[in-house]
C-alpha positions in Angstrom: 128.4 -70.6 99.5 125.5 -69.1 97.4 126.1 -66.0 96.2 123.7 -64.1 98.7 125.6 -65.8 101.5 128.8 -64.6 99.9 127.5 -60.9 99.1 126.5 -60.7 102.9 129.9 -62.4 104.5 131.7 -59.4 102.0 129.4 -57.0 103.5 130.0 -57.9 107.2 133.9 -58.5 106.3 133.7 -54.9 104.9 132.0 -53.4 107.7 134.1 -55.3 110.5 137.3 -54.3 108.8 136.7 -50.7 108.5 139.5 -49.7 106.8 140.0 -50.9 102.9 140.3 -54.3 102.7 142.7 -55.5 99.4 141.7 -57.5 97.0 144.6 -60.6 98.0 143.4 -59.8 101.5 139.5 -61.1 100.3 141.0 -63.9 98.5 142.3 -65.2 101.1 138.6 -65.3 103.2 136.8 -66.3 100.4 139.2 -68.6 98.1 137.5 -67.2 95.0 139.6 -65.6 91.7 140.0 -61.8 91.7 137.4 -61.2 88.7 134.5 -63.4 91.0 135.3 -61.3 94.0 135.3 -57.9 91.4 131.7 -58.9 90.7 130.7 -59.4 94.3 131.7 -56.5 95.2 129.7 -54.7 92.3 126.9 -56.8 92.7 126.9 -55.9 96.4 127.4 -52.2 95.7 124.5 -52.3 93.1 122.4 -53.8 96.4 123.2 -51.2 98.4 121.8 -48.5 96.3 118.9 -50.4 95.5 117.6 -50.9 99.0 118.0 -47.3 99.6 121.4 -48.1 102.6 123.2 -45.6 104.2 126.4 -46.9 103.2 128.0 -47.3 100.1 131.2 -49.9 98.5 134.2 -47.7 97.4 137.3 -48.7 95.5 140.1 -47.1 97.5 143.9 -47.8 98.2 143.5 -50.7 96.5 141.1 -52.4 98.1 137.0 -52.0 98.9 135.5 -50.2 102.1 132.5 -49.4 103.0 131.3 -45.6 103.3 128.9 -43.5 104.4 126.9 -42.1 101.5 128.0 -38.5 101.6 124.8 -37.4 101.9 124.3 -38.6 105.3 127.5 -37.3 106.4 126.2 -34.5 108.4 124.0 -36.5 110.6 127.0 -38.5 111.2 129.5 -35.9 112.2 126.6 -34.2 114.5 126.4 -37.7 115.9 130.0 -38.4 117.0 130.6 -34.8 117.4 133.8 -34.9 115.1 136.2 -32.3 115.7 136.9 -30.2 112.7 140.1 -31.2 111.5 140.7 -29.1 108.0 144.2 -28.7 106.4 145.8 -25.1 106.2 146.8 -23.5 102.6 150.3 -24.9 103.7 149.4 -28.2 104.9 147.9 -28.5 101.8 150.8 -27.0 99.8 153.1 -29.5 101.6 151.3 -32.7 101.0 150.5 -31.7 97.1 154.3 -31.3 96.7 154.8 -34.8 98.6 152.4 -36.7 96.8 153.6 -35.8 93.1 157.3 -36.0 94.2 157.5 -38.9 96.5 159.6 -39.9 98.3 161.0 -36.4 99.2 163.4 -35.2 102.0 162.2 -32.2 104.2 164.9 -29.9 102.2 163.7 -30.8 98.8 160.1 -29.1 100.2 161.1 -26.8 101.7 163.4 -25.6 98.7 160.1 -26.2 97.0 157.6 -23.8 99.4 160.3 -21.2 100.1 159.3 -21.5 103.8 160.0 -23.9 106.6 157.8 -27.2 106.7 158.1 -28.7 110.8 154.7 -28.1 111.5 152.9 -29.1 107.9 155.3 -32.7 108.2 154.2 -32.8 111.9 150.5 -32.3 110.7 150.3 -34.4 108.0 151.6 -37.6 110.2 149.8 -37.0 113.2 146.8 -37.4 110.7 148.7 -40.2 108.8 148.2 -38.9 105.6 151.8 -39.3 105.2 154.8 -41.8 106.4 158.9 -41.9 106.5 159.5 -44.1 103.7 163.1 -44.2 103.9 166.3 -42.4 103.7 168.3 -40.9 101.2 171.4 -41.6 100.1 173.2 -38.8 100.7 174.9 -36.9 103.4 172.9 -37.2 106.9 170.7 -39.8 105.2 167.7 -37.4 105.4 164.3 -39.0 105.8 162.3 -39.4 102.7 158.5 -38.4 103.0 155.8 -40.3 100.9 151.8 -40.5 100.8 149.9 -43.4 102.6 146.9 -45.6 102.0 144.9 -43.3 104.5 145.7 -40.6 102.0 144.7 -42.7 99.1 141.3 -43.3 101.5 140.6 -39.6 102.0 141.1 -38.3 98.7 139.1 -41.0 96.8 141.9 -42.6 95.0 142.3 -45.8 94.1 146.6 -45.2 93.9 148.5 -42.5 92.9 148.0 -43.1 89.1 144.4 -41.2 89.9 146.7 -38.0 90.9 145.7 -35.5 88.0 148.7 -34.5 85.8 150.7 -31.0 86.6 151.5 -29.3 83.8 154.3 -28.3 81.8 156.2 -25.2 82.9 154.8 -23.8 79.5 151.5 -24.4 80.6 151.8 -23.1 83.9 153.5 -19.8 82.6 150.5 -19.2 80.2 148.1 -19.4 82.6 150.0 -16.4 84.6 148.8 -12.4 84.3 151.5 -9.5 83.6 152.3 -8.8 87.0 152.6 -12.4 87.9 155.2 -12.9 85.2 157.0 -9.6 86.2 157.8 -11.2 89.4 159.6 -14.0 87.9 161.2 -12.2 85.5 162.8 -9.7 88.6 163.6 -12.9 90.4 165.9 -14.1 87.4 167.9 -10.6 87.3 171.4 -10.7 89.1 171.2 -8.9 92.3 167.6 -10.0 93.2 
């Protein structure tokens, strides 16, 4: 196979597939090393741009898909009349704390947030972002919460290792004002 024969059987794989296709996944279709197929896909993502395509080749979940550009995204969303489908502040809150402390029972985030977290954990996999991964060893063998590829896919990551650094409690306690740190000091007085 020439390599414009194999840079359009990747495209049509991609586009068939939908959903990130790994790299041992491509391998296996096109019996070529890992570094070859690396090129293709470049090569085929430089060929995209060039001829001016709608789509794009992303690196995502640890594999390659193939995207809309974002700049057409709003002719597509008119076109399939997407529903909006936004997270809430605590949605959001409850898969941050999930993805940088995976796996995680329901009690360890909600000892996190303060608040009860039924209807963020009911959220978040009904929009598979994330998945049981387990249980923990412990008494009622809680279910263990963790992220999944789809969240690697919406976030733009290629695995967790992209997940920005939090910072020290040091850091985080400088960045508060006076009022902000008079809370917490209240909250470590007996009787509070």
């Amino acid at each position: 196979m020439d390599e414009r024969d194999a840079l359009g059987t990747l495209e049509a794989v991609l586009f068939a597939a939908g959903d990130p296709v790994r790299l041992d996944a491509l391998q296996k279709i096109f019996a070529k090393p890992p570094e070859t197929l690396r090129r293709l896909a470049e090569k085929l993502k430089e060929r995209l741009e060039e001829r001016g395509s709608g789509l794009t080749l992303r690196e995502v979940a640890g594999g390659y898909q193939l995207v809309t550009r974002p700049e057409y995204y709003g002719a597509i969303e008119k076109l399939t009349q997407v529903v909006d489908r936004r997270l809430t502040a605590p949605t959001m809150e409850t898969l941050s704390i999930i993805a940088f402390k995976q796996p995680i029972t329901k009690a360890e985030i909600e000892a996190i947030r303060g608040v009860r977290a039924e209807k963020a954990l009911a959220r978040l996999l009904e929009y598979e972002l994330i998945a049981e991964v387990g249980r923990k060893q412990a008494i009622g063998r809680p279910i263990l919460y963790g992220t999944t590829d789809r969240f690697l896919q919406v976030f733009g990551l290629k695995s967790l290792e992209d997940l920005p650094s939090l910072p020290t409690d040091e850091e985080a306690l400088a960045q508060l004002d006076v009022q902000q740190l008079s809370l917490i000091d209240r909250g470590r007085l007996p009787g509070n």
